[in-house]
Every structure is written in structure tokens, then in C-alpha cells.
C-alpha positions as CSV (number, residue, x, y, z in Angstrom):
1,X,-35.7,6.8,21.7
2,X,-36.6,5.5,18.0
3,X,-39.0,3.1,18.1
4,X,-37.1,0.4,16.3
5,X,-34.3,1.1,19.4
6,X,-37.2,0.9,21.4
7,X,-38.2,-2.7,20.7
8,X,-34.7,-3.8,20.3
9,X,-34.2,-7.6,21.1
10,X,-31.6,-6.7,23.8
11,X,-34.2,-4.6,25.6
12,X,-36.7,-7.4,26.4
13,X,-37.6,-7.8,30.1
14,X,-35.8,-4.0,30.4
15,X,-37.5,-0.3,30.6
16,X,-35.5,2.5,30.0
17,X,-36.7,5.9,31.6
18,X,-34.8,8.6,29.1
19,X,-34.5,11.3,31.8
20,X,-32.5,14.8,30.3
21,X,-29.5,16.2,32.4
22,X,-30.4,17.0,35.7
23,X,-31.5,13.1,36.0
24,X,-29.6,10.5,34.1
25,X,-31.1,7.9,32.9
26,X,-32.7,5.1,34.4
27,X,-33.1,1.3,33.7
28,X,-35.4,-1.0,35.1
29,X,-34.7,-4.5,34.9
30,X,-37.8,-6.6,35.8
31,X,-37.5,-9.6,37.9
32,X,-37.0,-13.2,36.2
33,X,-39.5,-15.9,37.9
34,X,-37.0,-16.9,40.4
35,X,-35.8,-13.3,41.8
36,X,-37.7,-11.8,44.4
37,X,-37.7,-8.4,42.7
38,X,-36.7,-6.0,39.8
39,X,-33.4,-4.1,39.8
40,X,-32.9,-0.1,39.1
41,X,-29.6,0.7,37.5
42,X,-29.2,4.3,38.6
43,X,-32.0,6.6,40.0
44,X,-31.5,10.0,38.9
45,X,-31.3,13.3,41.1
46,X,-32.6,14.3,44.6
47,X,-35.1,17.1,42.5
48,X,-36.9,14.4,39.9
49,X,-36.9,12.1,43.2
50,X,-40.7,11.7,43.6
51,X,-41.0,11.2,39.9
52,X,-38.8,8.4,39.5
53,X,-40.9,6.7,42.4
54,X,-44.3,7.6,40.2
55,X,-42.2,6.2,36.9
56,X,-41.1,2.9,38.7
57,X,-45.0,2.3,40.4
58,X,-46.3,2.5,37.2
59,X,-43.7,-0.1,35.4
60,X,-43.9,-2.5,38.1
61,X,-47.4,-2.3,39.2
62,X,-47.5,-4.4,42.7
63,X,-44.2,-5.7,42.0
64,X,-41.2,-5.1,44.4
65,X,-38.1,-3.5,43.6
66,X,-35.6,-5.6,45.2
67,X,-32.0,-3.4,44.6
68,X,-30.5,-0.4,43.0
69,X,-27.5,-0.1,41.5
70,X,-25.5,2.8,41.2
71,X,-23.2,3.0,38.0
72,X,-20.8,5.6,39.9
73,X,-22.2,8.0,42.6
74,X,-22.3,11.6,40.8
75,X,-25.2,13.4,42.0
76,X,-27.4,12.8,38.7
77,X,-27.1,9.1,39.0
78,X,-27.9,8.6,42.7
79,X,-30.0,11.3,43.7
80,X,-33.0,8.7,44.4
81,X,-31.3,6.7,46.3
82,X,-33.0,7.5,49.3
83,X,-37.2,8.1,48.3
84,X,-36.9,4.5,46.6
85,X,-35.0,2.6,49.2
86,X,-37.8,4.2,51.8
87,X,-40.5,3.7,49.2
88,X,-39.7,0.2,48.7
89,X,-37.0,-1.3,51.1
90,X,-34.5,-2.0,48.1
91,X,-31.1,-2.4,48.8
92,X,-28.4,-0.2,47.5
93,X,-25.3,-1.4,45.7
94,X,-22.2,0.6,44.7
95,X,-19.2,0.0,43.2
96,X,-16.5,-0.2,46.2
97,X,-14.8,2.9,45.4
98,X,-16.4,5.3,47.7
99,X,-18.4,2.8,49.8
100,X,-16.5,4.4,53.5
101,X,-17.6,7.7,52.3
102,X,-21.0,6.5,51.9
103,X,-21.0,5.1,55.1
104,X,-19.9,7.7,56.6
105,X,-21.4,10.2,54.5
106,X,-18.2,12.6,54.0
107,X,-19.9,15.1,50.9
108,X,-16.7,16.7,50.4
109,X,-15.3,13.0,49.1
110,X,-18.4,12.2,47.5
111,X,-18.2,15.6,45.4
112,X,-21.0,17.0,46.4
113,X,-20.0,19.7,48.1
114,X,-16.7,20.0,46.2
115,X,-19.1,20.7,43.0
116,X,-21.6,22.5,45.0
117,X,-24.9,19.9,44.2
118,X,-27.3,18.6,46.5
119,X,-27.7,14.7,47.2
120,X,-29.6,13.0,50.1
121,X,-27.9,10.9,52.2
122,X,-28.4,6.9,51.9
123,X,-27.1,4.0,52.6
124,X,-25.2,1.2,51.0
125,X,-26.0,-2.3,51.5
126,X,-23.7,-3.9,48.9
127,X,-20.9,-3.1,47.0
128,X,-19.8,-4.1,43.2
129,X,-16.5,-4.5,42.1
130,X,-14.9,-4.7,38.7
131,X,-14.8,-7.9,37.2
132,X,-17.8,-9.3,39.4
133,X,-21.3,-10.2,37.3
134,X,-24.5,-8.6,38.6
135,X,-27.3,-11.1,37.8
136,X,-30.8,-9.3,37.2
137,X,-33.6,-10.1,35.2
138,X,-32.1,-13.2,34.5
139,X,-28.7,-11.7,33.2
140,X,-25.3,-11.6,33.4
141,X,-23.9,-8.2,33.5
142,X,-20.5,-8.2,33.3
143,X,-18.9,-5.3,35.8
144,X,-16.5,-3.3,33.9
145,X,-14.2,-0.7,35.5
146,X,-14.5,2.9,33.7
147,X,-12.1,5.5,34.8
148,X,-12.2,8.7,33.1
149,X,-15.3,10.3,33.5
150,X,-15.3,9.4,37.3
151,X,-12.2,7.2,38.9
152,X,-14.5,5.0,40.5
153,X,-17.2,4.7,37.6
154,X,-18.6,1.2,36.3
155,X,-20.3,0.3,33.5
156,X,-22.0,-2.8,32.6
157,X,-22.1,-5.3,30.1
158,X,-24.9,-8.5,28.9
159,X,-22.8,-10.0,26.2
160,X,-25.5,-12.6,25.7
161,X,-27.3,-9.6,24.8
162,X,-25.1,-7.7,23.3
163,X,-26.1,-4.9,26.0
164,X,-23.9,-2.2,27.3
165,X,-24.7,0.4,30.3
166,X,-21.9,2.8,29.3
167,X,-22.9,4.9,32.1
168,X,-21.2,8.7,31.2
169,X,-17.8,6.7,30.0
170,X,-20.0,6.9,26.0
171,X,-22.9,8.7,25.2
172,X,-24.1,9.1,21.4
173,X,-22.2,12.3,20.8
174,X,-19.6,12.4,23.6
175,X,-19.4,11.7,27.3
176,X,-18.9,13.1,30.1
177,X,-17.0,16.0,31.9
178,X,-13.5,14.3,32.8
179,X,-13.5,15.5,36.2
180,X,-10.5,14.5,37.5
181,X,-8.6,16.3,34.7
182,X,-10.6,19.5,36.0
183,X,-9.3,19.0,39.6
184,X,-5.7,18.9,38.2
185,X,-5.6,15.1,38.0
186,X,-4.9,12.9,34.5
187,X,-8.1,11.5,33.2
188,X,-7.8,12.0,29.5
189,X,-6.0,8.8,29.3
190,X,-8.4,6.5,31.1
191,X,-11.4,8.2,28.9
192,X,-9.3,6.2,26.1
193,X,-8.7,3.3,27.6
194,X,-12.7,3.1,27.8
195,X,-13.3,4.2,24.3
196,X,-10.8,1.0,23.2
197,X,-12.3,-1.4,25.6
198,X,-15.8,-0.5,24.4
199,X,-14.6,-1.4,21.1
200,X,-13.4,-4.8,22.0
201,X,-17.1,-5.8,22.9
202,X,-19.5,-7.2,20.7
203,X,-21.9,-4.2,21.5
204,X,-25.1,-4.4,19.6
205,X,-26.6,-1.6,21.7
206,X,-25.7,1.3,23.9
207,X,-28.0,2.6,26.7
208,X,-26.1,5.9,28.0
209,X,-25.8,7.7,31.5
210,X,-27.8,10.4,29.4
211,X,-29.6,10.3,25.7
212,X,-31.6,7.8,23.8
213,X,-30.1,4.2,23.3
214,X,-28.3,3.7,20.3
215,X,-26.6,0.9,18.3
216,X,-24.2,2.8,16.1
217,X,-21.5,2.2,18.2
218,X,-18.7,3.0,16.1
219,X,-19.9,5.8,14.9
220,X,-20.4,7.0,18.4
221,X,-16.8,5.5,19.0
222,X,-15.2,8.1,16.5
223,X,-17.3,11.0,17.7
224,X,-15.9,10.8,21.4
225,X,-12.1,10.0,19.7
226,X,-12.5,13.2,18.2
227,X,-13.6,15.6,21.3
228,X,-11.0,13.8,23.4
229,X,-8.9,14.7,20.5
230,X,-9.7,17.9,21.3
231,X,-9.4,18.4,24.3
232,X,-5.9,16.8,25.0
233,X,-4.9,19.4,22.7
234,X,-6.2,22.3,24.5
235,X,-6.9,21.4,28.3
236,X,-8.1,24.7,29.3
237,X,-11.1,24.2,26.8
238,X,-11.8,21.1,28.7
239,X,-11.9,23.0,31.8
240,X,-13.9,26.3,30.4
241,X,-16.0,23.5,28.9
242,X,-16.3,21.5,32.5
243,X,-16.5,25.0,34.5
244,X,-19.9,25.8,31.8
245,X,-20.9,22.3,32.3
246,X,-21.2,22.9,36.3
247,X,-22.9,26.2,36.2
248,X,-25.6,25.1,33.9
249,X,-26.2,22.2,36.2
250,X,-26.8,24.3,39.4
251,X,-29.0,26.4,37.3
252,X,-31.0,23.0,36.4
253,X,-30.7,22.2,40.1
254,X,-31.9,25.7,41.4
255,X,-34.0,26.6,38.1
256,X,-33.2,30.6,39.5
257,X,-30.9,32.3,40.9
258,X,-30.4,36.0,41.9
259,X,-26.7,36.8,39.8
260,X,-24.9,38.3,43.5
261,X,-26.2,34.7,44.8
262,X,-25.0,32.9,41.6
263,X,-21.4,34.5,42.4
264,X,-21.2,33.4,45.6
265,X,-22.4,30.2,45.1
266,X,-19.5,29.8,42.5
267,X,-16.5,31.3,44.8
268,X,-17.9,28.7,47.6
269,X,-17.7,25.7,45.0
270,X,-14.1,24.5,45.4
271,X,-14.0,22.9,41.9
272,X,-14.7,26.3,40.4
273,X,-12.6,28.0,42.7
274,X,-9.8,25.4,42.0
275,X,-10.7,25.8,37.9
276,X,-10.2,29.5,37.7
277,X,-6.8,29.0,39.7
278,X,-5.5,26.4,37.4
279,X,-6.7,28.0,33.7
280,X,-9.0,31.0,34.0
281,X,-6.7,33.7,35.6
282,X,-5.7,34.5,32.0
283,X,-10.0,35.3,31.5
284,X,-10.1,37.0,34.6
285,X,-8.8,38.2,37.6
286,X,-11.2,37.0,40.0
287,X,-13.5,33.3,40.5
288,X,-16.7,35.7,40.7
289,X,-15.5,37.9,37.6
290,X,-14.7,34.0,35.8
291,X,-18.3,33.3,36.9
292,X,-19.9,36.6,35.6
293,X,-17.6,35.8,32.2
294,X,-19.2,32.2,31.7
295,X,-22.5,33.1,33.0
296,X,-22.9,36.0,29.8
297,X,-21.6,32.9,27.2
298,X,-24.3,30.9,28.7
299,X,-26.6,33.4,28.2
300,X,-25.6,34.1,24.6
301,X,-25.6,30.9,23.9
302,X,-29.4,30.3,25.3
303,X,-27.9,27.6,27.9
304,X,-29.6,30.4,30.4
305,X,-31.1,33.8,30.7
306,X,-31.2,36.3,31.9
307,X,-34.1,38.2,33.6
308,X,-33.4,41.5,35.3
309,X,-31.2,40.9,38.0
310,X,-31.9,36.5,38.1
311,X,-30.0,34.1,36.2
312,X,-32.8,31.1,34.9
313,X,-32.2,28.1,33.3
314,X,-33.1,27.8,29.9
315,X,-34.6,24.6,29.6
């Protein structure tokens, strides 16, 4: 992040950990005099687990983190969950969505065996709904409901501030994989219905799901209005796009893989399985042979590589 973004007004009191992809972003919002701890929106992925617990010791020192919040629960964004609850006894809110899930931890609704990525259980304490206001650090967040992306995604909003946690529903140049359009579902429409609610606030800065804050919001605004653009036209791009997206990730997860192991990894993923049904039989007669396909793109395109008979991710 720039260093004027950095020391943004709307910041103060708040430290943003800019994480990559595997992780998404973190923020820490340290505890106002009368709150008996800080708050963590979001905590990243099982893999960077014991980092974000160095990260947070080392911003809060001998103070407690009191709660986390979860923004929507894709594996990137809750991975933590767990080490920091444990390491610190903080509660764990969620937006309600998915809450009996977590409860009773059922992967295959949680997505993450349906995408094939790994997530330690946890537990939920607390659950936050659209149109409630999370008070942390001496701020009102506004909860706003953000479909698209995720059906059950949230992001949230300080209008004192000027402060928006857009989650994946806006990142500087994009957002992220519509996934119910990739299981078959409509999603393209509720990733506009964001975009225009976004618009409607007085947003003076963005901190995304993933990327450095930013306060060119309409710019930003225009950017994802043209990829969705895009991909309503062509919604087998979106999915070859997605399909890319979730290949890539395992590699991040993984960091190697043997290529016969890579295969059957993918044709034991049922969104990849389900993807090459719907819009890559044309590409290929087979999921493995769809996998092999993308896999060599990825390559060429340095996303991966490839050494001897192992598939790497190319960081």
C-alpha cells in the first residue's frame, strides 16, 4: 500500500495486513478504551495460519483480541479461524448464511470440499446479519449484504469514515470469481447490484478481500463494469477463467504437485468436474484432459511451471 493510503484518515486505530492470494487480507481493528479487545476482520488461510498469529502478536503487543469476523467463509478468508481463536480465546462471528453448516461442520456446504481446499474446522459464537452494525474500535460498521461473488458474502461499511471492507464484491482491478455462476447458478446480476450499491456510498476508501487499499473508487467502479461486461457476454470465459482461478489456488495451497496427482485431484473436485460438464466438453473430451489443457495455459502463461513430471506454483 502507498504510503499516503497508508496514513489515510479513515485508517486511524486500523492495521491492514496486505496478504497476496492464498491469504486475503486482514484488518485489525484495535480496541477503543471501553472494549475489552481488538477485532480481526477476516484471518486468511489454514497454510499462512501461524503467521497471521506472529502478525497479530506483534500489532497488539499484550493486548487481547476479543472477536473475529468473517466477511463470507471462502477458504482464504477463514482459514485462521481456528489457531487464533485457540491462541487467544476470541470469538467467531459470521454472517448467518452458513452458520448450521458451521456448526455442524458439513465441507461439502461450506465449499470446501466441493472446490477441493483445505480449512480447519471452528466454531461460531455469533452470527451477523445484513443490515445489523458491528461496533469495533469505536465504529459503526454498517453490515451490507453482497451476493455475487459468494451468496452469503458481507461487506462492511464506517460511513463516518468513509471506510468500506468490500470484501471480494470490489477489488482495484476486478473482484472475485462469481461462483455461483460456475456452479450453474445466476450471479452476474447480484455482482451488479454490488457495483451500484458501492456507488451509492460516500466511499472515500476501499480496503479489498485482496490488494492494497485504494480510494479511486470510481475508477475501480468502471474497471469491474467492464470485466462483468465481459463476461455476461461470454459465460464460458467466466468459467475457463474460474476453472484457471481454482487450479492456481490448489497449486498455491500445495506449492507441488506430481501432474497424474494434479489430474486426479481435479476429476475429485466436483466444481471442476461440474465446469467441464457445463462448458469445456467443447475443449476436451474428458475433466482430466480439461485439466491437462488449462494446466499447459497456466504454464505458458508463468501462473505455474513445470518441472519434469511436477506441476509448481509460480509464485
Amino acid at each position: 500500500m502507498s504510503a499516503n493510503v497508508h496514513d489515510h484518515p479513515a485508517l486511524q486505530g486500523l492495521r491492514v495486513f496486505e496478504r497476496g492470494w492464498l491469504s486475503s487480507n486482514n484488518i485489525l481493528v484495535h480496541a477503543a478504551p471501553d472494549e475489552h479487545g481488538a477485532t480481526l476482520i477476516d484471518s486468511g488461510h489454514v497454510n499462512h495460519a501461524g503467521q497471521t498469529l506472529a502478525l497479530l502478536r506483534h500489532a497488539l503487543g499484550e493486548a487481547p483480541l476479543a472477536r473475529i469476523v468473517n466477511t463470507h467463509l471462502h477458504s482464504d478468508h477463514c482459514g485462521g479461524n481456528a489457531t487464533l481463536a485457540r491462541a487467544f480465546g476470541a470469538t467467531i462471528t459470521i454472517p448467518p448464511g452458513l452458520a448450521e453448516a458451521v456448526r455442524e461442520w458439513r465441507a461439502d456446504a461450506l465449499s470446501y470440499d466441493t472446490t477441493g481446499q483445505l480449512c480447519e474446522r471452528f466454531e461460531v459464537h455469533d452470527t451477523l446479519h445484513p443490515g445489523d452494525v458491528l461496533e469495533a474500535g469505536g465504529r459503526r460498521f454498517e453490515v451490507l449484504h453482497a451476493p455475487g461473488h459468494d451468496p452469503d458474502s458481507v461487506m462492511l461499511f464506517d460511513a463516518a469514515h468513509g471506510l468500506l471492507v468490500s470484501a471480494d464484491a470490489l477489488w482495484e482491478h476486478g473482484f472475485g470469481v462469481v461462483f455461483p455462476e460456475m456452479d450453474g447458478e445466476p450471479g452476474f446480476d447480484d455482482v451488479g447490484a454490488v457495483l451500484d450499491a458501492i456507488e451509492a456510498l460516500p466511499v472515500k476508501l476501499v480496503v479489498p478481500g485482496h490488494g492494497a487499499p485504494f480510494t479511486d473508487v470510481e475508477a475501480a467502479l468502471a474497471r469491474a463494469r467492464s470485466r462483468l461486461a465481459s463476461f455476461r457476454a461470454e459465460p464460458a470465459r467466466h468459467a475457463k477463467h474460474g476453472v484457471k482461478v481454482l487450479i492456481k489456488y490448489h497449486l498455491m495451497e500445495v506449492r507441488e504437485q506430481g501432474e497424474e496427482a494434479l489430474m486426479r485431484w481435479a476429476v475429485t473436485t466436483p466444481l471442476f468436474t461440474g465446469v467441464w460438464d457445463r462448458h469445456g466438453r467443447a475443449q476436451a473430451g474428458s475433466a482430466e484432459g480439461w485439466c491437462a489443457l488449462l494446466v499447459n495455459e497456466l504454464v505458458t502463461s508463468g501462473a505455474l511451471q513445470r518441472r519434469g513430471s511436477t506441476i509448481a506454483d509460480a509464485a
